[in-house]
TORVO-76316 format. One record per residue (C-alpha): residue in three letters; x, y, z; residue number from 1. Coordinates in nm, 3 decimals. Layout:
<nodes>
<node res="ALA" X="X" Y="Y" Z="Z" n="NUM"/>
...
</nodes>
This chain:
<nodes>
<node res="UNK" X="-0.254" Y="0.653" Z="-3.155" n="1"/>
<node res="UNK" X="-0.583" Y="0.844" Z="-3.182" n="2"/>
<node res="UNK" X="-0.751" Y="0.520" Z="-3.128" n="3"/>
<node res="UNK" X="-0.604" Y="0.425" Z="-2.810" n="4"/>
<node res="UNK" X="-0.266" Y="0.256" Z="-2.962" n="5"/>
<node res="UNK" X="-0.039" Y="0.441" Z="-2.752" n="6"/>
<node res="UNK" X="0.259" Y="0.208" Z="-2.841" n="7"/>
<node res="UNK" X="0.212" Y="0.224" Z="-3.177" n="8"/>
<node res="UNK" X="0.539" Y="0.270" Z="-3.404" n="9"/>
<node res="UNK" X="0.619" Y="0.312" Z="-3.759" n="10"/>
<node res="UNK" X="0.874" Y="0.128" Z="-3.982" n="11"/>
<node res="UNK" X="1.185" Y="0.321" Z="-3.998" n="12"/>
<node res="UNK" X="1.409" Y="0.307" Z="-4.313" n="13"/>
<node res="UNK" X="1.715" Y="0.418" Z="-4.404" n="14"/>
<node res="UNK" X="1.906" Y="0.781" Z="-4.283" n="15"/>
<node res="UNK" X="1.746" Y="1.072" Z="-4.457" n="16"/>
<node res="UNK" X="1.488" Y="1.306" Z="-4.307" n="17"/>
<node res="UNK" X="1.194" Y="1.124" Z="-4.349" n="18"/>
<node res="UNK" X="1.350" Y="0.821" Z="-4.122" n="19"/>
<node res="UNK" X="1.439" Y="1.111" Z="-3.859" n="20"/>
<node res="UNK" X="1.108" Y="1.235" Z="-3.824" n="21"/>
<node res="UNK" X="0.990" Y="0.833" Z="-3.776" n="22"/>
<node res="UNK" X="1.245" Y="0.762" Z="-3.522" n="23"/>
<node res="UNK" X="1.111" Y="1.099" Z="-3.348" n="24"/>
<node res="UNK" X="0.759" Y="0.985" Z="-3.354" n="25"/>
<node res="UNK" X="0.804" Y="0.621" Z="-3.202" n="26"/>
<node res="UNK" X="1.019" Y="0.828" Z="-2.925" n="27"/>
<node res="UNK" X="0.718" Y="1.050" Z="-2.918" n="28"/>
<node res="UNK" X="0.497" Y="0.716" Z="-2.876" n="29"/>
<node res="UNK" X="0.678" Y="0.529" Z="-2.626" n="30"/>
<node res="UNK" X="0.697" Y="0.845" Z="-2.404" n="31"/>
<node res="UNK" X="0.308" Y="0.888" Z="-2.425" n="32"/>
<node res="UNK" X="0.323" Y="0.516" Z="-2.342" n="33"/>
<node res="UNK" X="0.477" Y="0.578" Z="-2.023" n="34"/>
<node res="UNK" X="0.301" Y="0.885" Z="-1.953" n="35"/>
<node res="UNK" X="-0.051" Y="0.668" Z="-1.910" n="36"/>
<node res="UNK" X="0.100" Y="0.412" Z="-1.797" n="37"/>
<node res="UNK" X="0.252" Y="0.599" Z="-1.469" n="38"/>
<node res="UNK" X="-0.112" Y="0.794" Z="-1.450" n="39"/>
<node res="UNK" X="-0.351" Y="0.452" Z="-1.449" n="40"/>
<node res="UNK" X="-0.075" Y="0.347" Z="-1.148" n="41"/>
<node res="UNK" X="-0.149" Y="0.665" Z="-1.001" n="42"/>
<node res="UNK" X="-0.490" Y="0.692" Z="-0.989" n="43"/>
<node res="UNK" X="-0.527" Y="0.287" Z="-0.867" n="44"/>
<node res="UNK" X="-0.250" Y="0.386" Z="-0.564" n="45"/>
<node res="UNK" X="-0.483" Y="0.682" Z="-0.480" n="46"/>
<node res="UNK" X="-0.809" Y="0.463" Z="-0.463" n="47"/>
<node res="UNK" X="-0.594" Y="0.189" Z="-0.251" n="48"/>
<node res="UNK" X="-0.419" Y="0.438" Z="-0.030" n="49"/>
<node res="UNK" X="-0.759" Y="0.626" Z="0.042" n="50"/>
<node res="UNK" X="-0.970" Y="0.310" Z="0.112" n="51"/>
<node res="UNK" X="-0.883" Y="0.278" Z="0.446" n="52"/>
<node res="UNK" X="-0.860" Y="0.674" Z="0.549" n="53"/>
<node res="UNK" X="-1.215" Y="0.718" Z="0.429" n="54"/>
<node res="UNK" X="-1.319" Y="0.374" Z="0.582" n="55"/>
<node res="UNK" X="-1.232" Y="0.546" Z="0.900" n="56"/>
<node res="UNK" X="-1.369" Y="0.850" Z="0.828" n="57"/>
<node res="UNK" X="-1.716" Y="0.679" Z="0.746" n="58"/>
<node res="UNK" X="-1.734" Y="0.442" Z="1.072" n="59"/>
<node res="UNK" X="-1.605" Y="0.747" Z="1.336" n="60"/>
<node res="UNK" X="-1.894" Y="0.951" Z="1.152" n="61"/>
<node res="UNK" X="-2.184" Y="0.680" Z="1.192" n="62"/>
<node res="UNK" X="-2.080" Y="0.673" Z="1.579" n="63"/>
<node res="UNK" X="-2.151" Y="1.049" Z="1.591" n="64"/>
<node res="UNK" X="-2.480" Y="1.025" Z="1.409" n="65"/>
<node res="UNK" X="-2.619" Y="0.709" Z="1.582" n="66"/>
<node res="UNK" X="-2.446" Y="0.642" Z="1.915" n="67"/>
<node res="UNK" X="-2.447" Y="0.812" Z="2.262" n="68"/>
<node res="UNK" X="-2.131" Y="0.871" Z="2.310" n="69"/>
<node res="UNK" X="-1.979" Y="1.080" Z="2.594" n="70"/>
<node res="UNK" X="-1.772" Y="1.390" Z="2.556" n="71"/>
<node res="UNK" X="-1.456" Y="1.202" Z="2.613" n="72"/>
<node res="UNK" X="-1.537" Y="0.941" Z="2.323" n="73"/>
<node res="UNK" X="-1.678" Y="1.196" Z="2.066" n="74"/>
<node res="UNK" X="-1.341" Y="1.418" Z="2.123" n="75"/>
<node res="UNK" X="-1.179" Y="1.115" Z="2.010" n="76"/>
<node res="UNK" X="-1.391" Y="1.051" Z="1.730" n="77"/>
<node res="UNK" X="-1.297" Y="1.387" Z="1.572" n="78"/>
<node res="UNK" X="-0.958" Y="1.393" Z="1.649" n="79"/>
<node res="UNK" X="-0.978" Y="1.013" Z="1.463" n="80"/>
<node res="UNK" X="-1.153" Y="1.205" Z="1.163" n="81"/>
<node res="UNK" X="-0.961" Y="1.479" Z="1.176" n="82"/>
<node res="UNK" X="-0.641" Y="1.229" Z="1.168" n="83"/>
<node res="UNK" X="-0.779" Y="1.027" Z="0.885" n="84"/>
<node res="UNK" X="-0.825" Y="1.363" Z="0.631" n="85"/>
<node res="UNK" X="-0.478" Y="1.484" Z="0.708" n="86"/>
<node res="UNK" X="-0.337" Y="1.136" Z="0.637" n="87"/>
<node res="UNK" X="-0.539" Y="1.148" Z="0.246" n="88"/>
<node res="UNK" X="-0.373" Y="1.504" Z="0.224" n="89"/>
<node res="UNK" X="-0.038" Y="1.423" Z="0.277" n="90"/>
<node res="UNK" X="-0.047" Y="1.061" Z="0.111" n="91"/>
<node res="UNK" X="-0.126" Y="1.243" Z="-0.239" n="92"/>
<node res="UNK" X="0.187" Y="1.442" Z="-0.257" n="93"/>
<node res="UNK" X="0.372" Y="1.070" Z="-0.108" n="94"/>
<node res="UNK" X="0.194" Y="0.884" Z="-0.385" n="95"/>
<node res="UNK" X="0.298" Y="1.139" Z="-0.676" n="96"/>
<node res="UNK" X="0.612" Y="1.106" Z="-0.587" n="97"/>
<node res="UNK" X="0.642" Y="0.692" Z="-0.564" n="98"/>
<node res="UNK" X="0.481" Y="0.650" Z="-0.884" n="99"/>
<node res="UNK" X="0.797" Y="0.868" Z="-1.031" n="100"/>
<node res="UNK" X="0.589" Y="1.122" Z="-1.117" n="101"/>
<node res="UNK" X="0.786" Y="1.396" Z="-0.883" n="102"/>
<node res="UNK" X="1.116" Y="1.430" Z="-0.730" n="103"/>
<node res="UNK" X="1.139" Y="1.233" Z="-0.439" n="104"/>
<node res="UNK" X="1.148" Y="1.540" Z="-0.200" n="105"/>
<node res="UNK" X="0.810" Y="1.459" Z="-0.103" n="106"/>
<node res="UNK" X="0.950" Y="1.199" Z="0.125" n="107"/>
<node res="UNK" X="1.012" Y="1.340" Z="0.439" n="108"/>
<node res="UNK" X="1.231" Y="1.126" Z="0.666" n="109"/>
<node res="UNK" X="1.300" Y="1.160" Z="1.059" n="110"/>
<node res="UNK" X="1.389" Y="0.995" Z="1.303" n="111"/>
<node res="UNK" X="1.093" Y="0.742" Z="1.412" n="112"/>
<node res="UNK" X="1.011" Y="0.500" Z="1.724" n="113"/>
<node res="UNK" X="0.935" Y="0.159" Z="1.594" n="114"/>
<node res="UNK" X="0.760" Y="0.117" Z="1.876" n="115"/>
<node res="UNK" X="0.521" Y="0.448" Z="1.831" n="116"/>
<node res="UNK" X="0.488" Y="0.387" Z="1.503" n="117"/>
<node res="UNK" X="0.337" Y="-0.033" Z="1.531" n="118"/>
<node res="UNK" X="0.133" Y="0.144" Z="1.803" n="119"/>
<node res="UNK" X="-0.040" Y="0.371" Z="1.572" n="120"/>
<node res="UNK" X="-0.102" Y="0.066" Z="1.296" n="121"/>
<node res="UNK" X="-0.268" Y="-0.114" Z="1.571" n="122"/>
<node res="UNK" X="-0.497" Y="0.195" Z="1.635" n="123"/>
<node res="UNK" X="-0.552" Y="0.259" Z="1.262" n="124"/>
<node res="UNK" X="-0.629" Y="-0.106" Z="1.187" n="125"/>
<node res="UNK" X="-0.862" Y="-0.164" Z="1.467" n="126"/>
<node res="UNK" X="-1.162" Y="-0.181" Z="1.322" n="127"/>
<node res="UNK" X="-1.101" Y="-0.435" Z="1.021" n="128"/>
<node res="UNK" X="-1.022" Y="-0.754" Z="1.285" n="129"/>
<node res="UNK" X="-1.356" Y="-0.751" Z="1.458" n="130"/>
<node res="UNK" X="-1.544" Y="-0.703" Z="1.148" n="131"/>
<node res="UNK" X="-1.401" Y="-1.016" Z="1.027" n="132"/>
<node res="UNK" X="-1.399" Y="-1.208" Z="1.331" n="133"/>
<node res="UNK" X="-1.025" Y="-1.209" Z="1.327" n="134"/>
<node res="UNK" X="-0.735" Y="-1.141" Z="1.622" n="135"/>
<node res="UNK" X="-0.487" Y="-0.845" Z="1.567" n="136"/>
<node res="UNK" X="-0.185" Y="-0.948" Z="1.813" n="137"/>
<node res="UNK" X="0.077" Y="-0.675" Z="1.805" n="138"/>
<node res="UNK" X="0.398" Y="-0.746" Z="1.978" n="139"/>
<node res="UNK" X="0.526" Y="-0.394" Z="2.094" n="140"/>
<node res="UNK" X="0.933" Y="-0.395" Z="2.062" n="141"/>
<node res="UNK" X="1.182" Y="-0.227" Z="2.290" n="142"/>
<node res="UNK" X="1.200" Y="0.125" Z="2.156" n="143"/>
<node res="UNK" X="1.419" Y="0.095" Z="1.829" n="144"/>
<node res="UNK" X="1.470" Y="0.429" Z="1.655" n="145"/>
<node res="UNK" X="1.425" Y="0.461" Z="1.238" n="146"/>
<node res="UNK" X="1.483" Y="0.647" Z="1.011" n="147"/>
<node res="UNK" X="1.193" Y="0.729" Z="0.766" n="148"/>
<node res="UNK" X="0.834" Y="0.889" Z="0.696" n="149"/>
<node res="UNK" X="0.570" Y="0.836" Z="0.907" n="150"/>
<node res="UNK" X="0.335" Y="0.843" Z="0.668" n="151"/>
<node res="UNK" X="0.442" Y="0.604" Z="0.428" n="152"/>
<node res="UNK" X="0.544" Y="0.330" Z="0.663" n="153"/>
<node res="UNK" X="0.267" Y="0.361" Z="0.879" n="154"/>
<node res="UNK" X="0.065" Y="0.285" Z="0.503" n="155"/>
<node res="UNK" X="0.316" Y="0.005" Z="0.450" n="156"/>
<node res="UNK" X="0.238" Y="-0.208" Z="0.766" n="157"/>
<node res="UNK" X="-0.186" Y="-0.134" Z="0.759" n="158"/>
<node res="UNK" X="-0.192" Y="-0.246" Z="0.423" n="159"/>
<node res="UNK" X="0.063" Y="-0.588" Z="0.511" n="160"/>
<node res="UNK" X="-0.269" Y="-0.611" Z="0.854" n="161"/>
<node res="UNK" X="-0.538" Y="-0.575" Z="0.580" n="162"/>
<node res="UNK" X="-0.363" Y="-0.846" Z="0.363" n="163"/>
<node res="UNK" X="-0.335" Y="-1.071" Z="0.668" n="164"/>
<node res="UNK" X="-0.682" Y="-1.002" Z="0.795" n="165"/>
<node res="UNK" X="-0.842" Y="-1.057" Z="0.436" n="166"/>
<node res="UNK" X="-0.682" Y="-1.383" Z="0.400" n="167"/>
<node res="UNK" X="-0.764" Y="-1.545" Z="0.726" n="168"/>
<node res="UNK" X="-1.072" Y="-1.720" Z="0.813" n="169"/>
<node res="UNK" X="-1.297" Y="-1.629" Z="1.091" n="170"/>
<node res="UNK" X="-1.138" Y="-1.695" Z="1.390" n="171"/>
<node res="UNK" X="-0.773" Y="-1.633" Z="1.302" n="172"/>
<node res="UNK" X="-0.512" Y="-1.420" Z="1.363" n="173"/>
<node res="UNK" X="-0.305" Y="-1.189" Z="1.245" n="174"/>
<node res="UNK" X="0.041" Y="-1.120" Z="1.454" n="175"/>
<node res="UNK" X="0.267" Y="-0.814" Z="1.376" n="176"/>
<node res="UNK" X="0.605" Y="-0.831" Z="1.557" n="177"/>
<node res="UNK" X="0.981" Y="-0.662" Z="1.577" n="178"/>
<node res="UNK" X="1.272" Y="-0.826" Z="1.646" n="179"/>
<node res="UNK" X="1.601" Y="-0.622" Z="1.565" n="180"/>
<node res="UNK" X="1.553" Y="-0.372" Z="1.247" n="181"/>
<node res="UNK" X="1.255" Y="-0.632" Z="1.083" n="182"/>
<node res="UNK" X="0.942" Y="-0.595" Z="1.125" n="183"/>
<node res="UNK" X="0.723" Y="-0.948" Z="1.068" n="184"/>
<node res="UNK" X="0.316" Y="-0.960" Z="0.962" n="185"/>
<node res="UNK" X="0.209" Y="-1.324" Z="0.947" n="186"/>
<node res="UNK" X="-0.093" Y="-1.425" Z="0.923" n="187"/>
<node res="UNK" X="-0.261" Y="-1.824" Z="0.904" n="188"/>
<node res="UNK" X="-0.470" Y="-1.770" Z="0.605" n="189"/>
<node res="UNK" X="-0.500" Y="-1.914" Z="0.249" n="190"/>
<node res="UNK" X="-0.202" Y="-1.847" Z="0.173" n="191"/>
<node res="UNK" X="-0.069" Y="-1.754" Z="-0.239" n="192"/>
<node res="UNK" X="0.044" Y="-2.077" Z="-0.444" n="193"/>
<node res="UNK" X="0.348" Y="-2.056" Z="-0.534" n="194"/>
<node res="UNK" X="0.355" Y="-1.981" Z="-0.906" n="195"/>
<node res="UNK" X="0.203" Y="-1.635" Z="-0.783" n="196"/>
<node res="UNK" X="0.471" Y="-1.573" Z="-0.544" n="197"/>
<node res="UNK" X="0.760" Y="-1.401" Z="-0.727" n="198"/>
<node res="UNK" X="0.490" Y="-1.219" Z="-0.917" n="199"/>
<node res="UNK" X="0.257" Y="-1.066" Z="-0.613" n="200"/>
<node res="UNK" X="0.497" Y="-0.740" Z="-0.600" n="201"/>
<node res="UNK" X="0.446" Y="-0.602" Z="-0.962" n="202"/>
<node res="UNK" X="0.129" Y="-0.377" Z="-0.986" n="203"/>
<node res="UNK" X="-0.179" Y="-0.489" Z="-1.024" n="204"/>
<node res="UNK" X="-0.093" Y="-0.818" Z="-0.996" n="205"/>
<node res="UNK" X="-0.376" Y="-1.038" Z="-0.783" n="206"/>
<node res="UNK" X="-0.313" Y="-1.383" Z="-0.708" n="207"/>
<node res="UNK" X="-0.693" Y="-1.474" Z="-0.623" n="208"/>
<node res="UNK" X="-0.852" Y="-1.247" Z="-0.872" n="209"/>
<node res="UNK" X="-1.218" Y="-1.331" Z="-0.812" n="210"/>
<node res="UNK" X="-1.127" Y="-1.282" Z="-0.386" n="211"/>
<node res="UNK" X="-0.949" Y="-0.951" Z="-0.466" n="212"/>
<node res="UNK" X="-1.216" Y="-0.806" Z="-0.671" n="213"/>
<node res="UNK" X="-1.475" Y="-0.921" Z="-0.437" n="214"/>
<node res="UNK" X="-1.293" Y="-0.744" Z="-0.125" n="215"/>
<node res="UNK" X="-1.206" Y="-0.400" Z="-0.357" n="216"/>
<node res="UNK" X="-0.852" Y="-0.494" Z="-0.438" n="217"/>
<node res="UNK" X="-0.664" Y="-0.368" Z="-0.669" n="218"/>
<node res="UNK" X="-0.331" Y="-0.534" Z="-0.691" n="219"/>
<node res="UNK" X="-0.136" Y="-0.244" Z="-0.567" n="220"/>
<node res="UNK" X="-0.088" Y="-0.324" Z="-0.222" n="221"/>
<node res="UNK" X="0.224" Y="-0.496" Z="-0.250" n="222"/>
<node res="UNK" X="0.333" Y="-0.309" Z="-0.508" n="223"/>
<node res="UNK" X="0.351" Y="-0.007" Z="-0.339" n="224"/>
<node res="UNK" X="0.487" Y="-0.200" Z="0.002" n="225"/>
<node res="UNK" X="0.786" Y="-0.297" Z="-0.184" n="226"/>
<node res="UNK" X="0.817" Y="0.080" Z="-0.360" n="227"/>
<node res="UNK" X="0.785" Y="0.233" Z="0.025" n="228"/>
<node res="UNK" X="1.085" Y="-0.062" Z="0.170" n="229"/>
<node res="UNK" X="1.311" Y="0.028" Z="-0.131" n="230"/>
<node res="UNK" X="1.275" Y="0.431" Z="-0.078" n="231"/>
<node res="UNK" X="1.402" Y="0.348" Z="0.274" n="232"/>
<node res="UNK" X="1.721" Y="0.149" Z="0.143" n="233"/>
<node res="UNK" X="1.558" Y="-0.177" Z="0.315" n="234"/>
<node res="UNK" X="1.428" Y="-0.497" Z="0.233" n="235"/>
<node res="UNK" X="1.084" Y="-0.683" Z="0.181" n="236"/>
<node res="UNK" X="1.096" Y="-1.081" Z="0.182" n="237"/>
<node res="UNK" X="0.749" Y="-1.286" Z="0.164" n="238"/>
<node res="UNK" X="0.752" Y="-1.611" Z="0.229" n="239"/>
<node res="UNK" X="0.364" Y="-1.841" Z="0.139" n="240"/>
<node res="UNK" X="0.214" Y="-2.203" Z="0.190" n="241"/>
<node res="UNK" X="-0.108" Y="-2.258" Z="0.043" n="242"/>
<node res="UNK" X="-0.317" Y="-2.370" Z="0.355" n="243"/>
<node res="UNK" X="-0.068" Y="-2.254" Z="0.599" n="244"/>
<node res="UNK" X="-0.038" Y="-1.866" Z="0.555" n="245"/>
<node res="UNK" X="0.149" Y="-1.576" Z="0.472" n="246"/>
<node res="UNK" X="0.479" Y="-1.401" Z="0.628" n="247"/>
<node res="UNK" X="0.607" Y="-1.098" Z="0.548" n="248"/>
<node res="UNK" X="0.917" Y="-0.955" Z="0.693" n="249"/>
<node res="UNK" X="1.039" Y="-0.547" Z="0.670" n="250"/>
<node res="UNK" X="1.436" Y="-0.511" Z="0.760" n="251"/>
<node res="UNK" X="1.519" Y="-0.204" Z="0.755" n="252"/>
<node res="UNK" X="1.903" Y="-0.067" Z="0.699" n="253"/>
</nodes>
């Protein structure tokens, strides 16, 4: 264990004291185990979930510094700033508690408008598309009313637009619609072979390694997607075609 074997266990023999205090320690070892284990998955959620907050912070910031703006479009600029640091505040409390770390009290749900709530990924997400050369299409829905936290879905569907974005070649595009209680992001991008497929959920888990790394993945994306759909009793179903793109589809309860 001092060497970094966290798992490590020792042989157990027979009843008496001595097997006791064995049994104790690989107990002892496999909760240390778990211990580091839920910490690395914290710490990668944090970088993920603060990538695009501080992306946002950085390009409303260089606007400030560099362009003439008016009064109207530097007010907004701040208020986008100011949006983007409360948003890393409140996502570290969210994150403790998905990783297990905390009691799921940290999940605040209300009542939300579908329709509000796709509005505000469009805004949040806006940037990412014409850096890439790539169409966001969001099909607005007749105002449907969920219930859930803001925060956390609103994380769910920019990080389904980054997926689709990151996946599809210049020119493409990336079309989030509602029909009913689900929510689809498709994209026509590279799509994930399907030997990766039933795997892409689990953490850390990058089907294009070398693309991931190259674009700052980290394999938590989905991960956490799938953590956010289940804390709102709903589903997450992704269907892939190499060549032919990606669909994912939110139904919520």
């Amino acid at each position: 264990i001092s060497c970094g074997e966290l798992g490590s266990k020792v042989k157990v023999r027979g009843r008496d004291e001595i097997a006791q205090v064995g049994e104790a320690f690989n107990r002892m070892s496999e909760q240390v185990e778990e211990q580091v284990e839920n910490l690395e998955l914290l710490l990668g959620a944090l970088a993920h979930e603060m990538k695009t907050p501080v992306t946002s912070i950085m390009g409303y910031s260089e606007s400030l510094l560099s362009v003439r703006l008016s009064e109207r479009q530097k007010k907004q600029a701040l208020q986008n700033i100011h949006s983007a640091g409360v948003r890393m505040e409140q996502m570290s409390a969210k994150l403790l508690a998905l990783v297990g770390m905390y009691e799921n009290e940290a999940i605040r749900r209300e009542e939300l408008s579908l329709r509000d709530l796709l509005e505000q990924v469009r805004e949040e997400t806006r940037a990412l598309p014409a850096a890439r050369d790539v169409t966001l299409r969001v099909e607005l829905p007749e105002d449907m009313r969920i219930l859930g936290d803001r925060e956390l879905l609103c994380s769910l569907f920019v990080n389904l637009v980054h997926n689709g974005c990151k996946a599809s070649d210049p020119g493409g595009e990336v079309l989030v619609s509602a029909r009913g209680r689900t929510v689809t992001v498709e994209d026509k991008g590279c799509g994930i072979p399907e030997k990766d497929l039933p795997h892409v959920t689990e953490a850390f888990y990058m089907a294009d390694k070398s693309r991931s790394r190259g674009e700052g993945g980290s394999g938590l994306g989905l991960a956490l997607g799938q953590r956010i759909v289940q804390l709102h009793g709903g589903t997450m179903e992704i269907e892939s075609k190499v060549g032919e793109g990606t669909r994912v589809a939110v139904t919520f309860p």
